[in-house]
N, C-alpha and C positions, 0 to 999 in steps of 0.2 A: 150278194150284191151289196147290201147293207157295209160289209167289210171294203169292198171296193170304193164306197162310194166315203166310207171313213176316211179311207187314206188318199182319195184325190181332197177331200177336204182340210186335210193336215198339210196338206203341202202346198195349198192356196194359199195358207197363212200365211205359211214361211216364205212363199216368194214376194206377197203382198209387204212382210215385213219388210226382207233384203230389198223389195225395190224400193218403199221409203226410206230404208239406210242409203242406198244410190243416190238418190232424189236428193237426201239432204247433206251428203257428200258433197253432190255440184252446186247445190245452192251456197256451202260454205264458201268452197274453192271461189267462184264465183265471184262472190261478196266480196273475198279478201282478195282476189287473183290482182280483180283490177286496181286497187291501191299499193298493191304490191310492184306491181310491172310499174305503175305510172314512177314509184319510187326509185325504182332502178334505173329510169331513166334520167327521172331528175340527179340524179345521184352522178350519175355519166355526164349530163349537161354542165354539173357542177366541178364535176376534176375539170372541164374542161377548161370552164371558166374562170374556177379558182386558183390556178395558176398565176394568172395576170395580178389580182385583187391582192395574193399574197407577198410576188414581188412587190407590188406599188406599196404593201403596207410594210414592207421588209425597209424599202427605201427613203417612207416616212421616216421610220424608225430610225435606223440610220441614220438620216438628214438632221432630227431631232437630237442626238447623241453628238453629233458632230459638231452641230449648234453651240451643244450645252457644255461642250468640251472646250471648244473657242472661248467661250464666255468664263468659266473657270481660268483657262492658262491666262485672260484678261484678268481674270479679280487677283488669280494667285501674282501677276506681274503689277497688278496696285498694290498689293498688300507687300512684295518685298519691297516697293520703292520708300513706303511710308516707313519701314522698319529704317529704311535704309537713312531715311531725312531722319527719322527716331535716333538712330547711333550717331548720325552727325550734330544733334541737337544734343544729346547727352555728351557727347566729346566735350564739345563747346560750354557746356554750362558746367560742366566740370574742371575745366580750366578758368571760366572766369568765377568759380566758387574758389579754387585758390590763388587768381591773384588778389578777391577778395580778400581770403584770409591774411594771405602778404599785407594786403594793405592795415588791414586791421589791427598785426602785428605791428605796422609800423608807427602806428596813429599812436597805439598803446606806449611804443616805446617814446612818441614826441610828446607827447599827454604826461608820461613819467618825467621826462626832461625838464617840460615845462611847468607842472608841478615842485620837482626837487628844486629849481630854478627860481619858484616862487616862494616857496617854502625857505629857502635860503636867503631870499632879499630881506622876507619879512623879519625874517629872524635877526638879522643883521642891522634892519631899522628900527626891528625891539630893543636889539642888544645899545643901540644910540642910543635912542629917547632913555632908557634904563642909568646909561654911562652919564647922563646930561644931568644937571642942578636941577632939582625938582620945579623952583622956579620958573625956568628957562621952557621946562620940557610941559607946564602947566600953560603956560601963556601958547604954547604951540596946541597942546590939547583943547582949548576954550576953542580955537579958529575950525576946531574940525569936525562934521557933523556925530552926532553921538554914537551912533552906529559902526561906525569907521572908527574913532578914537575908541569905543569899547571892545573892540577887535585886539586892537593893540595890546589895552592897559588887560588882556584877559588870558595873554601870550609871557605875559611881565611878571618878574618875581613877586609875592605881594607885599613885601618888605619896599619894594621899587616904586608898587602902586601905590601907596599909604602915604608917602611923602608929597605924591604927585598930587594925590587926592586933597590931602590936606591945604594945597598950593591954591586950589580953582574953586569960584566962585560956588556957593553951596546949590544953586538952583541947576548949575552943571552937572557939580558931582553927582548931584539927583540922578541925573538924566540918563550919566554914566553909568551908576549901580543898576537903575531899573533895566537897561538893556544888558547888563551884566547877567541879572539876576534872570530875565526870563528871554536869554537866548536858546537856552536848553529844554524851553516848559513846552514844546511843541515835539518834542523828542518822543517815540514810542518808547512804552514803556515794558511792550511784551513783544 
């Protein structure tokens, strides 16, 4: 009996145990079953819904690109007009930079003219006062201020000037040397 009563109690265990394994098999199940089902449902709730949400947000999108696409083919048709006013403003400044230079050329060659022009009378009213009686040409030197007549007598042979000189009162000749002598002292020197 003692043997019989062994093995009914070895297998009380074992069922005691397997029915706590049962036990907390459904407690898991359970536990997780219903967050699980609830998910699958939201989940089906969700395609369903999400359909609509992702159009709308497709068309957002969309709308926003279309937008932003507009506004470019806008900036890009400002920015060729500006290049464009840009070429016709450099056209323009580019022709009138040479009929500047034409003109500038031209100024240079009336400025040469008038120069050679001036440079020839004087020479010519040197070459008088020179050809004239030192006399004659000292009595015209006294009338002139000394500035002007030291111009002259500074153009003149100094053989030409020495006679003249010696013609004109000495407070003249003065006046003539000094501005003879320091027409040049303003002259750089480097």
């Amino acid at each position: 009996m003692t043997a019989k009563i062994r093995r009914r109690a070895g297998r009380g265990t074992l069922h005691v145990i397997g029915g706590l394994l049962i036990a907390s098999a459904i407690v898991r199940v359970s536990a997780h079953a219903g967050p699980a089902l609830a998910n699958g449902r939201q989940e089906e709730t969700m395609a369903v819904t999400a359909t609509p949400v992702v159009e709308t947000e497709t068309n957002a999108l969309l709308a926003a690109f279309q937008a932003r696409e507009a506004r470019l083919a806008e900036r890009e048709a400002q920015v060729r007009d500006r290049m464009q006013a840009m070429h016709v403003a450099e056209v323009e400044i580019t022709e009138k930079l040479e009929a500047l230079r034409a003109a500038e050329t031209s100024l240079r060659a009336t400025i040469a003219l008038a120069d050679t022009a001036a440079a020839t009378d004087l020479g010519q009213l040197t070459a008088v006062y020179e050809n004239m009686k030192p006399k004659e040409a000292a009595a015209l030197f006294e009338e002139m201020p000394p500035q002007f007549a030291a111009g002259f007598l500074g153009m003149m042979r100094p053989d030409s000037v020495a006679l003249i000189m010696t013609e004109l009162e000495p407070a003249t000749a003065y006046s003539f040397s000094v501005v003879l002598a320091g027409r040049n002292a303003n002259t750089p020197t480097q």
